[in-house]
Biopython code that builds the backbone (N, CA, C, O; Angstrom):
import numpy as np
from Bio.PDB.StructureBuilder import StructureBuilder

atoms = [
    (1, "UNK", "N", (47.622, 57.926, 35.505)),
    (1, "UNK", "CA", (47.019, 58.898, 34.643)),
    (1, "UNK", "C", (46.200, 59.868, 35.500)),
    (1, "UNK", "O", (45.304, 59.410, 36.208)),
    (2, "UNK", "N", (46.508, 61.449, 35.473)),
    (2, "UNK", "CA", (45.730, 62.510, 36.321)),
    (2, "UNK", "C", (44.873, 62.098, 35.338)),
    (2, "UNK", "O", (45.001, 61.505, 34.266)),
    (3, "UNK", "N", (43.690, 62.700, 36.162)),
    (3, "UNK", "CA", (42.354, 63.384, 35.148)),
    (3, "UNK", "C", (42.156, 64.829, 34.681)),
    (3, "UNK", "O", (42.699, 65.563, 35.506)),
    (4, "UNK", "N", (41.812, 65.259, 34.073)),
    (4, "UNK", "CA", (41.706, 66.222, 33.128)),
    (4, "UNK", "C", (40.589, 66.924, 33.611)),
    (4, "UNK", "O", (39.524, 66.420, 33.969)),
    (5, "UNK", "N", (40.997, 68.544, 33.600)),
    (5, "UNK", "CA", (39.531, 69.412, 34.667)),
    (5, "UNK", "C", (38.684, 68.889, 34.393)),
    (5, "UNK", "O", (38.177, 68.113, 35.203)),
    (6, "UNK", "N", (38.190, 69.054, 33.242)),
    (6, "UNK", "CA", (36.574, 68.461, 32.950)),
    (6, "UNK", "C", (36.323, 66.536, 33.547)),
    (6, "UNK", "O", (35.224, 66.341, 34.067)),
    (7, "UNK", "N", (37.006, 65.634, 33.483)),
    (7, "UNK", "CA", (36.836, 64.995, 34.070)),
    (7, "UNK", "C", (36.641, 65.589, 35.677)),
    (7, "UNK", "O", (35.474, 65.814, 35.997)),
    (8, "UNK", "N", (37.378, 65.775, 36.391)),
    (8, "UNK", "CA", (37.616, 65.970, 37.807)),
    (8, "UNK", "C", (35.882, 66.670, 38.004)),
    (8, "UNK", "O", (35.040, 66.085, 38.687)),
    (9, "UNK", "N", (35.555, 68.186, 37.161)),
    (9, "UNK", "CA", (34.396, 68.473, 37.649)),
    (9, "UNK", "C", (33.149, 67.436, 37.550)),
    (9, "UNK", "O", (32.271, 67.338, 38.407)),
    (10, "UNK", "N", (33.246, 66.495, 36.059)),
    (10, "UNK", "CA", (32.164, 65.130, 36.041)),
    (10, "UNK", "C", (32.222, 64.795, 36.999)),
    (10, "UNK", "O", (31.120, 64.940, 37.528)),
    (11, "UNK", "N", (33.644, 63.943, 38.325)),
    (11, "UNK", "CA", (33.220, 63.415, 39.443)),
    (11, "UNK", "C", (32.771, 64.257, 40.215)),
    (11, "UNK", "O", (31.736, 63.859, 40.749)),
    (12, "UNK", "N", (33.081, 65.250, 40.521)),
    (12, "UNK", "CA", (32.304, 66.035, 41.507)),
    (12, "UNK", "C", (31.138, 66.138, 41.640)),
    (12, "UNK", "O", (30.597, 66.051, 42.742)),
    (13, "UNK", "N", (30.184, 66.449, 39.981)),
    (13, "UNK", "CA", (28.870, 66.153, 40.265)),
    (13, "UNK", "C", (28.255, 65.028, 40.574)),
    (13, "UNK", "O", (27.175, 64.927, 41.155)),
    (14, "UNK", "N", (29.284, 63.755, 39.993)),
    (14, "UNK", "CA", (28.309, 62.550, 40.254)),
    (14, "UNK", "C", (28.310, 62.345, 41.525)),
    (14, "UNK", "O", (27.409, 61.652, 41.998)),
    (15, "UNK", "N", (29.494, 62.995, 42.517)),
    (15, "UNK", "CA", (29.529, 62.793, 43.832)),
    (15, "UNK", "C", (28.426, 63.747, 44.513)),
    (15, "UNK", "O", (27.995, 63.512, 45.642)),
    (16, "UNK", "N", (28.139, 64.495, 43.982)),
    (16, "UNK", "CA", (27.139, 65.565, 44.825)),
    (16, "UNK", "C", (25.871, 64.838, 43.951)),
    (16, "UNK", "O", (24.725, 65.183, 44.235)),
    (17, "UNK", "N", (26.013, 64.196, 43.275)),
    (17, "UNK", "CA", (24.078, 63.809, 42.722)),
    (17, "UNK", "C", (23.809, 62.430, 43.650)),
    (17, "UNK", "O", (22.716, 62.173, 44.155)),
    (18, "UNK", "N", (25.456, 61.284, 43.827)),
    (18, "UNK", "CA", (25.108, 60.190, 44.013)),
    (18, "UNK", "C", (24.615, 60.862, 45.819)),
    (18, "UNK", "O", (23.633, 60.352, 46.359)),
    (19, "UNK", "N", (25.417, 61.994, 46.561)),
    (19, "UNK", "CA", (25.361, 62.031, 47.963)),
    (19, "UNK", "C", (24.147, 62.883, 48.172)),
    (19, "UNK", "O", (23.977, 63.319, 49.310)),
    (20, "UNK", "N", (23.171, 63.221, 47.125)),
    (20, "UNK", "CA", (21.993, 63.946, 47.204)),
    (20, "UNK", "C", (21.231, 62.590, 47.473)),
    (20, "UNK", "O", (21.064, 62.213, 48.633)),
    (21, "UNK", "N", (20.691, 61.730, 46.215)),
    (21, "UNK", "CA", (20.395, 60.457, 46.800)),
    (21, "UNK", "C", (20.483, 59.478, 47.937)),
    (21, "UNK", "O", (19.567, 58.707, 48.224)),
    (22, "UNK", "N", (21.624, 59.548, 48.566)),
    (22, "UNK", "CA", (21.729, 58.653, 49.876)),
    (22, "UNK", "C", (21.214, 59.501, 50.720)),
    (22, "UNK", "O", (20.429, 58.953, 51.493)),
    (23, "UNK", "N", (21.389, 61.009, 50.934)),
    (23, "UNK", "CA", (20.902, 61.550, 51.769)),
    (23, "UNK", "C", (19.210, 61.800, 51.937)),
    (23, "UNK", "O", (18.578, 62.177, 52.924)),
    (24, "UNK", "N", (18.819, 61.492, 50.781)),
    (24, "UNK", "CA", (17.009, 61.305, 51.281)),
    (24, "UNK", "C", (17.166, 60.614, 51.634)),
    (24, "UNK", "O", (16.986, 60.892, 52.819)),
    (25, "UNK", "N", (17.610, 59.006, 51.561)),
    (25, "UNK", "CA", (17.718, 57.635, 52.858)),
    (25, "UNK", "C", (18.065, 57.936, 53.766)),
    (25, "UNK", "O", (17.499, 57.232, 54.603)),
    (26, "UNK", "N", (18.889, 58.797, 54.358)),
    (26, "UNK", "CA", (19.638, 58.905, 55.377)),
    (26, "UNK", "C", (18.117, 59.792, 56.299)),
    (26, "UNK", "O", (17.487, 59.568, 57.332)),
    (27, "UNK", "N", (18.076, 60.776, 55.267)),
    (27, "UNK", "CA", (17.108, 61.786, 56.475)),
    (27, "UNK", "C", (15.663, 60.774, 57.039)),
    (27, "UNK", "O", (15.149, 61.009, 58.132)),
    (28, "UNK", "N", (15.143, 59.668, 56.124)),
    (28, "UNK", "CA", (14.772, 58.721, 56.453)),
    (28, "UNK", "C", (14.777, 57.851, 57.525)),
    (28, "UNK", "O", (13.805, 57.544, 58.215)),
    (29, "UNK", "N", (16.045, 57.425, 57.644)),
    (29, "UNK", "CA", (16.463, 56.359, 58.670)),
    (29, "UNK", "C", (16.888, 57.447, 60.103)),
    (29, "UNK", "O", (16.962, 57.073, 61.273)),
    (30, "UNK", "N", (17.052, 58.423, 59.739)),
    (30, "UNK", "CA", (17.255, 59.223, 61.210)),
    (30, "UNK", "C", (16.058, 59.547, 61.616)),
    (30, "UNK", "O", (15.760, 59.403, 62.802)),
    (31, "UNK", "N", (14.997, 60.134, 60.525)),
    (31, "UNK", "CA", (13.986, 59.819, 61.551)),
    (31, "UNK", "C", (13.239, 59.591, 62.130)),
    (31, "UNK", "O", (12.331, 60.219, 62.673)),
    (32, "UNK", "N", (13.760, 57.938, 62.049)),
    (32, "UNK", "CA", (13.185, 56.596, 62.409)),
    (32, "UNK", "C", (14.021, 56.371, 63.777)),
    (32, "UNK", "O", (13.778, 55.547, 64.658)),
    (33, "UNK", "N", (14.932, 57.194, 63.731)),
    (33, "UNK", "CA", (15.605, 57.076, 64.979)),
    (33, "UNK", "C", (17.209, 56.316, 64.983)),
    (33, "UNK", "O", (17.661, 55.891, 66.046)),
    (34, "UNK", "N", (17.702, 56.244, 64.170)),
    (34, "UNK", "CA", (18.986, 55.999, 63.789)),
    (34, "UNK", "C", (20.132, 56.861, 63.971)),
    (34, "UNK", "O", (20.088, 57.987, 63.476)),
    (35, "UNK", "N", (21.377, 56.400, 64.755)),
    (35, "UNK", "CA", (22.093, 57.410, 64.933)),
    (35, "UNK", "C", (22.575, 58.233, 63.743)),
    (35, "UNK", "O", (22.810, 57.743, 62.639)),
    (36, "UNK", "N", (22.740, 59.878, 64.142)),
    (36, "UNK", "CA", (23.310, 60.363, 62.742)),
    (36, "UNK", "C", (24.318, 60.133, 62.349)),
    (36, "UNK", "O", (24.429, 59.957, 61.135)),
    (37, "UNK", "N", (25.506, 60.036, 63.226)),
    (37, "UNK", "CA", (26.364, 59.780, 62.627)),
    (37, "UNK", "C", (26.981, 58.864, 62.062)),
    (37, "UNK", "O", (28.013, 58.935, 61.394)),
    (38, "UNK", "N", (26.064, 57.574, 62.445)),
    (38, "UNK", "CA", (25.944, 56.177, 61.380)),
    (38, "UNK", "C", (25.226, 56.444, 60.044)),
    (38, "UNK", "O", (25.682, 56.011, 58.986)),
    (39, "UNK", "N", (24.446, 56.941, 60.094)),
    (39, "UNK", "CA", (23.850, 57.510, 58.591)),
    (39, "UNK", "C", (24.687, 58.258, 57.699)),
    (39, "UNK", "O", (24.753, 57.927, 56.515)),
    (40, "UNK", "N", (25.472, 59.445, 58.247)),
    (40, "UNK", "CA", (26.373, 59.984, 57.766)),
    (40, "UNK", "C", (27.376, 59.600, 56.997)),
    (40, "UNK", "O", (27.813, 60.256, 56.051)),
    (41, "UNK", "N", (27.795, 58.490, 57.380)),
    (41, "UNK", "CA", (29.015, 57.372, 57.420)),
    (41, "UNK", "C", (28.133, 56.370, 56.375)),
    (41, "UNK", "O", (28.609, 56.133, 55.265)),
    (42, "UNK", "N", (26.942, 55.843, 56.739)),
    (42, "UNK", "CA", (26.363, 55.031, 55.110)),
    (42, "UNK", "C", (26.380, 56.289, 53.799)),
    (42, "UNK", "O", (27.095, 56.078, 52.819)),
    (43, "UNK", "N", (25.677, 57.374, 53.868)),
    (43, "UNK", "CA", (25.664, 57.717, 53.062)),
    (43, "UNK", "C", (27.030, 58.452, 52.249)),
    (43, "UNK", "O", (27.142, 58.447, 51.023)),
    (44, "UNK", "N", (28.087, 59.113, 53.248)),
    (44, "UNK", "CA", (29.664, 59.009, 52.372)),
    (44, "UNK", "C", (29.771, 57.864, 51.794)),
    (44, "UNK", "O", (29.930, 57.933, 50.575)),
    (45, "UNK", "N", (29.733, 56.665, 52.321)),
    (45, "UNK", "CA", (30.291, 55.303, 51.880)),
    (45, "UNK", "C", (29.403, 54.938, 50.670)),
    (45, "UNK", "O", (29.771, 54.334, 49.662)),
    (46, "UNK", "N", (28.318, 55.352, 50.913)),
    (46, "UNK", "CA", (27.586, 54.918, 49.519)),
    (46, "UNK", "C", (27.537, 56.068, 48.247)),
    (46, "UNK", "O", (27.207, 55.805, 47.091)),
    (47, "UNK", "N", (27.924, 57.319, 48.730)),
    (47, "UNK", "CA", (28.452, 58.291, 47.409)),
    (47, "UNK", "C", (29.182, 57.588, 47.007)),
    (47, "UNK", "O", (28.896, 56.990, 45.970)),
    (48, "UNK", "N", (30.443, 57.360, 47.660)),
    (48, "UNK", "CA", (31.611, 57.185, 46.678)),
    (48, "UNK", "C", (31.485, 55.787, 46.078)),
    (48, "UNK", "O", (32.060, 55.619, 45.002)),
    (49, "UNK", "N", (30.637, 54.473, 46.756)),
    (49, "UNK", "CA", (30.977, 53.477, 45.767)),
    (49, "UNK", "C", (29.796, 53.891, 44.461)),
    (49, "UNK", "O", (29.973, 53.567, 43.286)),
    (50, "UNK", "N", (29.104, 54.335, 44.753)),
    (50, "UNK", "CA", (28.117, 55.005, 43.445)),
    (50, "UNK", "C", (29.311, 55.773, 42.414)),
    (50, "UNK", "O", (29.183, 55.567, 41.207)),
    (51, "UNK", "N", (30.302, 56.529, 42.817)),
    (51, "UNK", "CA", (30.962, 57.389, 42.026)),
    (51, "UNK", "C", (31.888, 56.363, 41.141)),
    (51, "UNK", "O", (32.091, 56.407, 39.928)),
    (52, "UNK", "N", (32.311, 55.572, 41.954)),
    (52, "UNK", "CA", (33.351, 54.462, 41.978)),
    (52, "UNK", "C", (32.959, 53.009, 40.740)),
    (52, "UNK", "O", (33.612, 52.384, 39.904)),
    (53, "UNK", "N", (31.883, 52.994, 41.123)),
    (53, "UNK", "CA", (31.059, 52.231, 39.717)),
    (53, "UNK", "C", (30.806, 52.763, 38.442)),
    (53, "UNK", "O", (31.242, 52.364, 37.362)),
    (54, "UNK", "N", (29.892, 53.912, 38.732)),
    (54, "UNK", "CA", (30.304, 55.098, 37.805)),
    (54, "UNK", "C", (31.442, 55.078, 36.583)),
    (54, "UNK", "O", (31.402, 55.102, 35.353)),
    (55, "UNK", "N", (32.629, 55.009, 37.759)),
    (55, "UNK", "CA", (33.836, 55.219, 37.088)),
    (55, "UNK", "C", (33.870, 54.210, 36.048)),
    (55, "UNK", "O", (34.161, 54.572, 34.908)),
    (56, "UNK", "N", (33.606, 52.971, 36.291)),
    (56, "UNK", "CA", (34.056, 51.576, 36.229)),
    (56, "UNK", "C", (33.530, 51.536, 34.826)),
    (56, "UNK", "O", (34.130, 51.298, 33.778)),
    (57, "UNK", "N", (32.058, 51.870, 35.083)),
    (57, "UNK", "CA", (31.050, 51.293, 33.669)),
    (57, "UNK", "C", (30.966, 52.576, 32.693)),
    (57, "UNK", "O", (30.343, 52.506, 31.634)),
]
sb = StructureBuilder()
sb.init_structure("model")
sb.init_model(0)
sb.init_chain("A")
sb.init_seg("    ")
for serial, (resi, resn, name, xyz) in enumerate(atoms, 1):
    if name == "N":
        sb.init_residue(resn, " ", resi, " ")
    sb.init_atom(name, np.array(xyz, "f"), 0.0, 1.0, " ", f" {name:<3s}", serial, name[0])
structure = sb.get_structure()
């Protein structure tokens, strides 16, 4: 089953609200001294399972 525009734009925002959220952690843990591009990589990974649950419930 595609999704339907208006679905497709819902994920988009929840993906840009859930990757607004990880990214205050992220700017956090960098700088504390954490590599960025490990932060980078938590916070993609944690948009999408945020989007991904989302979906679910």
């Amino acid at each position: 089953m595609l999704p339907n525009p208006q679905s497709r734009s819902e994920v988009v925002t929840q993906l840009a609200v859930a990757s607004l959220g990880a990214g205050v952690v992220t700017t956090i843990a960098v700088a504390q001294g954490q590599n960025p591009l490990t932060a980078l990589g938590i916070t993609l990974f944690s948009a999408i399972a945020a989007v991904m649950v989302g979906q679910v419930i």
